[in-house]
N, CA and C atoms as an extended XYZ file, in Angstrom:
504
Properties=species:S:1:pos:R:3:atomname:S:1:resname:S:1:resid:I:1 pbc="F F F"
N       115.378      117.594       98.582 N   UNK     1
C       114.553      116.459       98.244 CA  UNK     1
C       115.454      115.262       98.068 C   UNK     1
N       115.046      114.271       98.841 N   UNK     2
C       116.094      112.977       98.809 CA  UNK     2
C       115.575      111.877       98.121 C   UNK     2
N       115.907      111.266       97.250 N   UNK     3
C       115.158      110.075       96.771 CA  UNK     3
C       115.791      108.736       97.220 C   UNK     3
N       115.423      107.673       97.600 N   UNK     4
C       115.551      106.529       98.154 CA  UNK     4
C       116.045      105.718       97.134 C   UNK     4
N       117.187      104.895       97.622 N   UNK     5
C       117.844      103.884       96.393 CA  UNK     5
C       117.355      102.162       96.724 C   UNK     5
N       116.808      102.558       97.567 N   UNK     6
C       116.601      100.862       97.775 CA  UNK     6
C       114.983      101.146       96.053 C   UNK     6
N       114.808       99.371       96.147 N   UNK     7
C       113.692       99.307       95.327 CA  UNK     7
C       112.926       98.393       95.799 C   UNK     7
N       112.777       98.756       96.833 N   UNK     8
C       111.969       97.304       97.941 CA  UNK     8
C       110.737       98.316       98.746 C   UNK     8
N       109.615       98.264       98.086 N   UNK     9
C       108.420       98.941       98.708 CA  UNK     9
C       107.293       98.205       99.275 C   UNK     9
N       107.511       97.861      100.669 N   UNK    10
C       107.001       97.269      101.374 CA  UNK    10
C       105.624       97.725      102.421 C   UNK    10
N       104.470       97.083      102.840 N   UNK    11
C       103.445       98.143      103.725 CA  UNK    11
C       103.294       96.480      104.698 C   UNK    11
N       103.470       96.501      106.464 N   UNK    12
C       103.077       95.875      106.984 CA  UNK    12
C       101.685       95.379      107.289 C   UNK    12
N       101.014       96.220      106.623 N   UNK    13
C        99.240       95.960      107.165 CA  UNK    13
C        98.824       96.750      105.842 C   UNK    13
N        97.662       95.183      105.477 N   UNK    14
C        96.916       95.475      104.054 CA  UNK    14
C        95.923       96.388      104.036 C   UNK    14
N        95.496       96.285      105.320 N   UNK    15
C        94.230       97.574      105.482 CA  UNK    15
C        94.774       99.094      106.311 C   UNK    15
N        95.480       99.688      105.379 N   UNK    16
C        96.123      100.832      106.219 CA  UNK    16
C        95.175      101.859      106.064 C   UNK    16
N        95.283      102.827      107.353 N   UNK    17
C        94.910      103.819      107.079 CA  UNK    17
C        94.527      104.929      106.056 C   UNK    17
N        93.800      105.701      106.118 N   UNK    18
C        93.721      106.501      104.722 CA  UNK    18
C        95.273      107.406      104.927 C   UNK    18
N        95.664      107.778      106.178 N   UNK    19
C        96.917      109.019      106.035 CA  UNK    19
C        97.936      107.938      105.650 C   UNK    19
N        97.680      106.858      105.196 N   UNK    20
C        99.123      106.035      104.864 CA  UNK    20
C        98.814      105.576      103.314 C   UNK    20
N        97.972      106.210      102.699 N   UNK    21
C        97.680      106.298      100.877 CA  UNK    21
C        98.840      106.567      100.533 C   UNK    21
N        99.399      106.068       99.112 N   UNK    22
C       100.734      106.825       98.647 CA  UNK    22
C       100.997      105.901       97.321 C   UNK    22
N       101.483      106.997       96.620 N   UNK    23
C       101.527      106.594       95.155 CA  UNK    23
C       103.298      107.136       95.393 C   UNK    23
N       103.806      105.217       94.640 N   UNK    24
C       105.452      105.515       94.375 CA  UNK    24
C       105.883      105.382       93.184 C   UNK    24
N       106.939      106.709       93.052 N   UNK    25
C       107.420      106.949       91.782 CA  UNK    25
C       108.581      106.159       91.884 C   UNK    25
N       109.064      105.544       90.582 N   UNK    26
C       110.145      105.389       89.890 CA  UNK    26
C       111.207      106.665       90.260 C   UNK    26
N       112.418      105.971       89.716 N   UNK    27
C       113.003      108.081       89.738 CA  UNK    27
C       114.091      107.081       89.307 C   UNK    27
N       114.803      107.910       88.096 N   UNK    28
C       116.330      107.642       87.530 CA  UNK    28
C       116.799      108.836       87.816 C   UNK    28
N       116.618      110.254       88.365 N   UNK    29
C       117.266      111.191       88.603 CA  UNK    29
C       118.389      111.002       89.822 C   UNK    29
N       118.786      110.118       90.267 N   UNK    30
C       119.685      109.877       91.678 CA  UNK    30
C       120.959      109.373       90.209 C   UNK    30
N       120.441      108.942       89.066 N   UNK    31
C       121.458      108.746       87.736 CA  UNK    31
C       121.530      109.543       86.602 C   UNK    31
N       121.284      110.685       87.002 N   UNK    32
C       121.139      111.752       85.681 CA  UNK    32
C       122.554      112.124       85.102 C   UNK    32
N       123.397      112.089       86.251 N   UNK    33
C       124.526      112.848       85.805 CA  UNK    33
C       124.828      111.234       84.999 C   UNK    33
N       124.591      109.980       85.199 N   UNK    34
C       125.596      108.987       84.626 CA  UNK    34
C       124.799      108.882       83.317 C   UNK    34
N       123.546      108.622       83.211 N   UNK    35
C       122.254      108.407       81.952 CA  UNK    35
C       122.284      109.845       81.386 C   UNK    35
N       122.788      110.595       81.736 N   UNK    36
C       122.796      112.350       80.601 CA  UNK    36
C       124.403      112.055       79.912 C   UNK    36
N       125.441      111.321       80.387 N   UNK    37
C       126.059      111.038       79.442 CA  UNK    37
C       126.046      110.092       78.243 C   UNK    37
N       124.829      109.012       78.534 N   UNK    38
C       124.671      108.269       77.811 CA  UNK    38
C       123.588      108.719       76.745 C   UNK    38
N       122.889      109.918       77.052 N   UNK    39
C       121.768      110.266       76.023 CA  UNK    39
C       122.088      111.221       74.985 C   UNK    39
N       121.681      111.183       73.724 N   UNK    40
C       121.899      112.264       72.753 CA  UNK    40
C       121.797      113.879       73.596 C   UNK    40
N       122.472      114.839       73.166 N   UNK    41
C       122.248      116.127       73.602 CA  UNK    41
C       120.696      116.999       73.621 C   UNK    41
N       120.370      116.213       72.221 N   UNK    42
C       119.237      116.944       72.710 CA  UNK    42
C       117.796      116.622       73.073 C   UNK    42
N       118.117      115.051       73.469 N   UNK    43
C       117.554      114.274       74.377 CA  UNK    43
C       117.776      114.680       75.613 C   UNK    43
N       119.150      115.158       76.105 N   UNK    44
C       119.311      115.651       77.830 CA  UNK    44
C       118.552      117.026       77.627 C   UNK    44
N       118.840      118.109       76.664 N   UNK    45
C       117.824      119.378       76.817 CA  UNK    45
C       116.664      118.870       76.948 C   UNK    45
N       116.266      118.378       75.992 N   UNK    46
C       114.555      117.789       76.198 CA  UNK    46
C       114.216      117.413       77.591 C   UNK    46
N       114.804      116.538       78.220 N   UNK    47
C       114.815      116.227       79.789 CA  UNK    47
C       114.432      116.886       80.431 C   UNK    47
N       115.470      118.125       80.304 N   UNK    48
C       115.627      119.222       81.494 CA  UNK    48
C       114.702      120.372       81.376 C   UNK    48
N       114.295      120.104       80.305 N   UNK    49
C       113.435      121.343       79.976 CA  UNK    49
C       111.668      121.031       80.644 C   UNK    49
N       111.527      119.735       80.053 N   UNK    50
C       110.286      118.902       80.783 CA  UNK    50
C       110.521      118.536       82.195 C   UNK    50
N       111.387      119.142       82.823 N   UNK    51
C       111.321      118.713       84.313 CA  UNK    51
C       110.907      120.196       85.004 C   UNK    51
N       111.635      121.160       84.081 N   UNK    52
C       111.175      122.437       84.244 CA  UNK    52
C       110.004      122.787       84.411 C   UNK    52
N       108.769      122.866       82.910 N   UNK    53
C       107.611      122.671       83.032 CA  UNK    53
C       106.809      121.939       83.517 C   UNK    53
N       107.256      120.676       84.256 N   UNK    54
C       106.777      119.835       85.680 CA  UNK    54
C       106.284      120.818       86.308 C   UNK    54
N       107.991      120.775       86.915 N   UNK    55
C       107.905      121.836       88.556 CA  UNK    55
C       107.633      123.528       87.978 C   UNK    55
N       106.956      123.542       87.271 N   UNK    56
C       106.449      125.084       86.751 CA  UNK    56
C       104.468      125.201       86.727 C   UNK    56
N       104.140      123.898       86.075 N   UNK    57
C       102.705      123.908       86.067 CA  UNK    57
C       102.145      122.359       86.910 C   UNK    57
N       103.118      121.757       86.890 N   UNK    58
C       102.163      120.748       88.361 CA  UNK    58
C       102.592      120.676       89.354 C   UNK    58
N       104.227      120.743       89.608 N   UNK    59
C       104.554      119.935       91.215 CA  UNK    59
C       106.297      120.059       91.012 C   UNK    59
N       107.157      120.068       91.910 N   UNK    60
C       108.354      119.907       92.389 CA  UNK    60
C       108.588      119.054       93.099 C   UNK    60
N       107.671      118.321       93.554 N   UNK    61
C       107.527      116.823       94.559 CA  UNK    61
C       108.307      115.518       93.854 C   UNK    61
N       108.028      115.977       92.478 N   UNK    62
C       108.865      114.668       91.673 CA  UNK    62
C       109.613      114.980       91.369 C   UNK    62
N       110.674      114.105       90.870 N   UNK    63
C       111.742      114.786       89.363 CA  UNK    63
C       111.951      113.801       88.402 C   UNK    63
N       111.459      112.663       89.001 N   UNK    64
C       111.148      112.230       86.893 CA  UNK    64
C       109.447      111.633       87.257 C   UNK    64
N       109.015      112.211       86.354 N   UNK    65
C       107.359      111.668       86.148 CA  UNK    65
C       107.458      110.390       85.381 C   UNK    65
N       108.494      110.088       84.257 N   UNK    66
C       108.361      109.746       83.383 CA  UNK    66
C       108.881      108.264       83.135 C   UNK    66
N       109.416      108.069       84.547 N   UNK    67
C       109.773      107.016       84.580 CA  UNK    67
C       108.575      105.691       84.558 C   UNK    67
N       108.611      104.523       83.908 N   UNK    68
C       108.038      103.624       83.933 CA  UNK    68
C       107.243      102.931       85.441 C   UNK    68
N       107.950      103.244       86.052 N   UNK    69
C       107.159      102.311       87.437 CA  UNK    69
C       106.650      103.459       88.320 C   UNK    69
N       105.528      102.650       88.740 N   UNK    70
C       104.760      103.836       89.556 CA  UNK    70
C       103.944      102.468       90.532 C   UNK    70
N       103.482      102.489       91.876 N   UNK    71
C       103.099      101.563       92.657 CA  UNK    71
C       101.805      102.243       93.504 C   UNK    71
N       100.938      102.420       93.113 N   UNK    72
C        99.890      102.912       93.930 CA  UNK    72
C        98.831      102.289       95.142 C   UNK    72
N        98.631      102.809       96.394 N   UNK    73
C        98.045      102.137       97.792 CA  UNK    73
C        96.544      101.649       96.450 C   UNK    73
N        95.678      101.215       96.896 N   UNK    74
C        94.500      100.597       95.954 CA  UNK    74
C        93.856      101.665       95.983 C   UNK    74
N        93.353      102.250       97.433 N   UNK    75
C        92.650      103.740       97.262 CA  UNK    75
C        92.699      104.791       96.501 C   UNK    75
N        94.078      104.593       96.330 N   UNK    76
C        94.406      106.276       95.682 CA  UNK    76
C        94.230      105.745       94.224 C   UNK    76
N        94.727      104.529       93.907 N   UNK    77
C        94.744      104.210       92.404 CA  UNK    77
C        93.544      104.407       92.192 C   UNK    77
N        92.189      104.104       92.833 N   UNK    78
C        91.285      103.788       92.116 CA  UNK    78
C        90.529      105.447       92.049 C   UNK    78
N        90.706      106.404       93.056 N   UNK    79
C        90.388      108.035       92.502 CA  UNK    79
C        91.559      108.465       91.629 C   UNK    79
N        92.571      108.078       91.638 N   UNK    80
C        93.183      108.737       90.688 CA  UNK    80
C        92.763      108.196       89.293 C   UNK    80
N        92.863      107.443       88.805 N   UNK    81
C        92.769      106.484       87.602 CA  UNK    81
C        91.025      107.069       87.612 C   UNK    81
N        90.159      107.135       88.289 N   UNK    82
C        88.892      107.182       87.903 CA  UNK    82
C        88.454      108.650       87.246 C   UNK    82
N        89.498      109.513       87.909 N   UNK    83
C        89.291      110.996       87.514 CA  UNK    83
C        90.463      111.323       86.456 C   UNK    83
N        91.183      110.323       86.410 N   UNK    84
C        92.197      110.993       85.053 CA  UNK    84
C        91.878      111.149       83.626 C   UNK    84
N        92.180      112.251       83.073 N   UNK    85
C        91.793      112.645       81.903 CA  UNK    85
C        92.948      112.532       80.312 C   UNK    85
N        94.101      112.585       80.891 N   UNK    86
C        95.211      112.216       80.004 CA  UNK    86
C        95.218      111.511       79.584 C   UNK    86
N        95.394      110.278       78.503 N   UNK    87
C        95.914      109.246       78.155 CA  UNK    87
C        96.616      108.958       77.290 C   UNK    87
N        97.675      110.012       77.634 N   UNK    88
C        99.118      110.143       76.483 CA  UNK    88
C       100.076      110.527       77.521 C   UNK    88
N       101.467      110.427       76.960 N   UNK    89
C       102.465      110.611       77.652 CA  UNK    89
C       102.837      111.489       78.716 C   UNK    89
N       101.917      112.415       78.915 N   UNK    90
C       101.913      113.618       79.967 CA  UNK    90
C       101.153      112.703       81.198 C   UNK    90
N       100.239      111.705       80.791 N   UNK    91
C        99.353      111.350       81.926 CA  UNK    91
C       100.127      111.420       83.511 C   UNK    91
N       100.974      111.078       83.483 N   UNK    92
C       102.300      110.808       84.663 CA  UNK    92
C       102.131      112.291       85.192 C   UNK    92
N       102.268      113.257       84.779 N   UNK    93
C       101.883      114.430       85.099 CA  UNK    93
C       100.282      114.791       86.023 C   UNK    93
N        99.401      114.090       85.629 N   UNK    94
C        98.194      114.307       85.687 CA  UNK    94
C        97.793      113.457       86.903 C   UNK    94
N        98.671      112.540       87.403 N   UNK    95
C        99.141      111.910       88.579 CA  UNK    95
C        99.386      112.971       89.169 C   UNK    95
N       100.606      113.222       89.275 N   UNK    96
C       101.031      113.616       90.355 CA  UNK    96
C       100.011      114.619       90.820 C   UNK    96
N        99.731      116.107       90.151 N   UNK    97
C        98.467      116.745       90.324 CA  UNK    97
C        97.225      116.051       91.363 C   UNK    97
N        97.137      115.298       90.578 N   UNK    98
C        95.572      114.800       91.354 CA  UNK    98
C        96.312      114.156       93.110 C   UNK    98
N        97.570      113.837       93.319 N   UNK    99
C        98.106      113.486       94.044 CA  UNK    99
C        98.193      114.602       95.201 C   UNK    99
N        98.539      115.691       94.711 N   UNK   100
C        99.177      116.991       95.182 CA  UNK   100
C        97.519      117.303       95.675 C   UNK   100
N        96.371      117.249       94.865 N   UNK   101
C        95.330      117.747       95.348 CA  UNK   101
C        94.703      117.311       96.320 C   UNK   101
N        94.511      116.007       96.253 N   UNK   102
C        94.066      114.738       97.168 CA  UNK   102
C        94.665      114.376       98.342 C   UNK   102
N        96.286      114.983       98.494 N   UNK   103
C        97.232      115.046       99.580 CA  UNK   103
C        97.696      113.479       99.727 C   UNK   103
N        97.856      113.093       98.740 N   UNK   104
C        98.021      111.768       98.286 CA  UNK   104
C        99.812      111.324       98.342 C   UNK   104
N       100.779      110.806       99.309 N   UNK   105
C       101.685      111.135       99.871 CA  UNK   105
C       102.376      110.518       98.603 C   UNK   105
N       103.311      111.398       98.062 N   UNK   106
C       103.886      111.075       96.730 CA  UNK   106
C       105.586      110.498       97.306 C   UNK   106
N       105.596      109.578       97.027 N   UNK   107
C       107.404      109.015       97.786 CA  UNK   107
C       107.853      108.468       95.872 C   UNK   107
N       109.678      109.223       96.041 N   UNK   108
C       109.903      108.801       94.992 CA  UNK   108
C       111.130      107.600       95.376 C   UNK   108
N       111.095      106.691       94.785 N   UNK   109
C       112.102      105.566       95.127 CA  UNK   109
C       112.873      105.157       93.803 C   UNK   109
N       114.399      105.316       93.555 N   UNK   110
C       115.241      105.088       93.166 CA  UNK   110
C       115.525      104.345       92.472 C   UNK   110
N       115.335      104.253       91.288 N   UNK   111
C       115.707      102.307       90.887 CA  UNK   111
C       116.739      102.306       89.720 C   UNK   111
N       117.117      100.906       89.468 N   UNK   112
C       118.158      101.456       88.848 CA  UNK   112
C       117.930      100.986       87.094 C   UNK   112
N       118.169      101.845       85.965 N   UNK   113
C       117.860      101.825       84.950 CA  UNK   113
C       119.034      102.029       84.070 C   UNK   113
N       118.545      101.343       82.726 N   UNK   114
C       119.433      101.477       81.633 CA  UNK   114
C       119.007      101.569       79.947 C   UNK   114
N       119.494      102.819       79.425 N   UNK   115
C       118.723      103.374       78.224 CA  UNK   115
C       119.371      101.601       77.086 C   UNK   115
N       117.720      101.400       76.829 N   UNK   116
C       117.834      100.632       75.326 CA  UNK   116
C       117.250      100.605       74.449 C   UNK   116
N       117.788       99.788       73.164 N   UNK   117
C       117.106      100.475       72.250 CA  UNK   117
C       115.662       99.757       71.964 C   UNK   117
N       114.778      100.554       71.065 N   UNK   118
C       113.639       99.856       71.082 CA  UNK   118
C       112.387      100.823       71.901 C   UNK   118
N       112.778      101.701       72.636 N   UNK   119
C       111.623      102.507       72.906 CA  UNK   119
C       110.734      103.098       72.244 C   UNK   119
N       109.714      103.034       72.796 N   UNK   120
C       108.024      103.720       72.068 CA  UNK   120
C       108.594      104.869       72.038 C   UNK   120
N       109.657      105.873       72.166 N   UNK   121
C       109.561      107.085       71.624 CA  UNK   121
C       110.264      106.967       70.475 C   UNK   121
N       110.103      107.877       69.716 N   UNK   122
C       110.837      107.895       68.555 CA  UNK   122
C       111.960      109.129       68.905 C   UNK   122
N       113.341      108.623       68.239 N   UNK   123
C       114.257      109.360       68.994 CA  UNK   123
C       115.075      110.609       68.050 C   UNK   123
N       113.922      110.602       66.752 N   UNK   124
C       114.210      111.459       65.690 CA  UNK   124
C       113.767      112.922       65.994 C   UNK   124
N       115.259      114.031       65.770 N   UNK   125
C       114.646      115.008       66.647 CA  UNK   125
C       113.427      115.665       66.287 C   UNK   125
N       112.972      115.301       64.905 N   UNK   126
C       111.757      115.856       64.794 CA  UNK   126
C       110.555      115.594       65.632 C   UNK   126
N       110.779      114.181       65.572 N   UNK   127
C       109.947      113.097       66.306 CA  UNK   127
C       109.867      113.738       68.248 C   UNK   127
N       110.826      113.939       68.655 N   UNK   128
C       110.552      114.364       69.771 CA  UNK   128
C       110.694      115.568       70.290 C   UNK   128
N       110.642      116.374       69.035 N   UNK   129
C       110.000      118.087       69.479 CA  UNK   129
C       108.352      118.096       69.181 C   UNK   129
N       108.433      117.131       68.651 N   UNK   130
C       106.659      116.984       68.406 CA  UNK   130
C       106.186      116.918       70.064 C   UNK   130
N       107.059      115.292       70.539 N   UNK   131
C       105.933      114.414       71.449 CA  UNK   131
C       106.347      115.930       72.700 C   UNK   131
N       107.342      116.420       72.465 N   UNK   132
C       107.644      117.908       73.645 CA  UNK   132
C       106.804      118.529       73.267 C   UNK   132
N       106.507      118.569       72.594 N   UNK   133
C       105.342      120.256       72.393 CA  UNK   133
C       103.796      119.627       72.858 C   UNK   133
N       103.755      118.560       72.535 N   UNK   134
C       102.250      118.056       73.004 CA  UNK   134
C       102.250      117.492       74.621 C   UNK   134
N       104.001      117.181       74.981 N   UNK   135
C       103.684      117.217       76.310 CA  UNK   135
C       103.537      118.116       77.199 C   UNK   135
N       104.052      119.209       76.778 N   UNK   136
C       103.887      120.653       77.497 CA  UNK   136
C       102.511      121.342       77.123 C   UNK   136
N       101.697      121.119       75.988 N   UNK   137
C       100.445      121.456       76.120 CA  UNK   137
C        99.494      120.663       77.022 C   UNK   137
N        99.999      119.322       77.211 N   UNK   138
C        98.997      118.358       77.819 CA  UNK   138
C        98.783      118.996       79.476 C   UNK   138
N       100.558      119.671       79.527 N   UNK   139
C       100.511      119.862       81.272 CA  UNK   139
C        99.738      121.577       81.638 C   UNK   139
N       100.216      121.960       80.480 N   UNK   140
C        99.308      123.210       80.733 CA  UNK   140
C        98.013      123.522       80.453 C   UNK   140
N        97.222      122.177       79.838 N   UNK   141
C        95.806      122.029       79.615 CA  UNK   141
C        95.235      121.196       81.139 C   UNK   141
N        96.781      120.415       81.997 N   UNK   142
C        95.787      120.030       83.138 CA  UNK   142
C        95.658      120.476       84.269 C   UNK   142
N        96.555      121.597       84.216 N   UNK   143
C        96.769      123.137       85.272 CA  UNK   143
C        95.716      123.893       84.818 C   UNK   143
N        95.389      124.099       83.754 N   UNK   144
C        94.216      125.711       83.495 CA  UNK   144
C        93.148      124.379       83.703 C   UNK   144
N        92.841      123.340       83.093 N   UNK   145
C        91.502      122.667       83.448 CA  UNK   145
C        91.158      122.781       84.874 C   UNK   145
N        92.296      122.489       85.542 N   UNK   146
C        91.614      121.888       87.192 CA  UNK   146
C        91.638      123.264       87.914 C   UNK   146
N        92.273      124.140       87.647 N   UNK   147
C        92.531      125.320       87.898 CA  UNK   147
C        90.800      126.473       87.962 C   UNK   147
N        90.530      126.472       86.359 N   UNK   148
C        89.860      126.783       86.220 CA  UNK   148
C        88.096      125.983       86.307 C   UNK   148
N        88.568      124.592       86.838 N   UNK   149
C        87.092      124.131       87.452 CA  UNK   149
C        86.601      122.922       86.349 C   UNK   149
N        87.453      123.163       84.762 N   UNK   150
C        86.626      122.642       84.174 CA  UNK   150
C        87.122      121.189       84.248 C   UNK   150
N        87.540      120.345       84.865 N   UNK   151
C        87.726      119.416       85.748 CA  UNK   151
C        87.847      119.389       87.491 C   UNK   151
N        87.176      118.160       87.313 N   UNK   152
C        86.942      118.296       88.675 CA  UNK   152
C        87.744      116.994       89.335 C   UNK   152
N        88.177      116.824       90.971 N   UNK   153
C        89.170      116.095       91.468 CA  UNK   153
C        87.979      115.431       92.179 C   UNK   153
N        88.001      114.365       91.799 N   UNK   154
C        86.515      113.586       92.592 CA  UNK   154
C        86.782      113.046       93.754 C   UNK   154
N        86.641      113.913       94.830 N   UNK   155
C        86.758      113.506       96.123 CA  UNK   155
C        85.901      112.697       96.957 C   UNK   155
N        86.210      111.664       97.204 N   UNK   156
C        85.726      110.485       97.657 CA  UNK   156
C        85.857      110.492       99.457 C   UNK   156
N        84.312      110.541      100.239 N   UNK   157
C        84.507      110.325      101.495 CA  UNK   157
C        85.509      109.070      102.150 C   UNK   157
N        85.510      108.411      101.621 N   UNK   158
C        86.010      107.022      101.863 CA  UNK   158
C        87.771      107.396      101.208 C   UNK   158
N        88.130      108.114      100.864 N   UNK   159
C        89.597      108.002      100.486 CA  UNK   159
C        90.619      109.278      100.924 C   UNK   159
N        89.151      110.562      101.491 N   UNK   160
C        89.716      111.556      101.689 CA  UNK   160
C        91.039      111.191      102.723 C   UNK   160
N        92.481      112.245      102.458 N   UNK   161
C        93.254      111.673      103.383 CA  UNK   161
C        93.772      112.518      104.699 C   UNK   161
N        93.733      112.525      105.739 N   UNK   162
C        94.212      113.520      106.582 CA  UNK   162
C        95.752      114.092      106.540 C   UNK   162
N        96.412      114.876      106.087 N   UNK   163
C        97.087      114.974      105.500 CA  UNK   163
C        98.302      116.107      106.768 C   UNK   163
N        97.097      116.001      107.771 N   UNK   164
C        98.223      116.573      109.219 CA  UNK   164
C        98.696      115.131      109.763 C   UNK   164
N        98.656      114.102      109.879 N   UNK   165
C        98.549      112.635      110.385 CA  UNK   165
C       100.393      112.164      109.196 C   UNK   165
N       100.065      113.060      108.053 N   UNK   166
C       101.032      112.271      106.997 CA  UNK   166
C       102.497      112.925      107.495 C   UNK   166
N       102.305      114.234      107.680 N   UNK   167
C       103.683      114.948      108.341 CA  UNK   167
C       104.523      114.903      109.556 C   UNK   167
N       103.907      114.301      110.210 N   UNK   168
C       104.618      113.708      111.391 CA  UNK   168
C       105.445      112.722      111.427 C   UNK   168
């Protein structure tokens, strides 16, 4: 899996196709090895452990969900966002999913970041074995939900995407 370092996400034509839908991730993982020296230890476990349960109950397509920027085609934003059920820190998770279901072409692009202080998380380890434990329930409440039916992925004639058209 290669992630792209440019941060320039460009589409020549405003009315594209549905096989050209695509929701873009952020990604600081092309800087993990340089930003895991800069983070507390058990801020980097925490990391690695939530990238784990990613690629365990939604997807391996990403490797940071969690990054701040995300750029969505209008189509996809507006079924994704209309059917999302999260609205806590896992939501990024609940993306990609509905992405993965919808065949919604997930591109992660590279950008470049730097830890400061002042973040909405709280960086007390109590504080973020909490927001870990509720993010790993959030992802395994949106795997058994959609899994088991009791959400549904609202598929829209108008957004469905051909998804043999995207692999070529």
């Amino acid at each position: 899996h290669q992630i792209a370092t440019t941060t320039t996400v460009t589409t020549s034509n405003t009315s594209c196709s549905s096989a050209a839908m695509i929701a873009a991730f952020g990604s600081r993982s092309h800087l993990e090895t340089d930003s895991s020296a800069q983070r507390s230890f058990v801020r980097t476990v925490l990391m690695k452990a939530f990238h784990f349960f990613v690629s365990l109950f939604v997807s391996s397509k990403v490797h940071d969900t969690q990054c701040g920027f995300k750029l969505f085609h209008e189509r996809a934003s507006q079924v994704i966002f209309d059917t999302l059920h999260l609205r806590r820190w896992a939501f990024d998770t609940e993306v990609v999913l509905l992405c993965d279901q919808l065949g919604i072409q997930i591109l992660e692009v590279g950008v470049p970041w730097q830890e400061v202080d002042g973040s909405k998380l709280s960086t007390s380890k109590l504080a973020l074995a909490i927001v870990s434990i509720t993010m790993l329930r959030d992802m395994v409440c949106v795997r058994t939900c959609y899994s088991l039916g009791i959400w549904k992925v609202q598929k829209r004639k108008d957004i469905i995407v051909n998804t043999h058209n995207m692999n070529t």
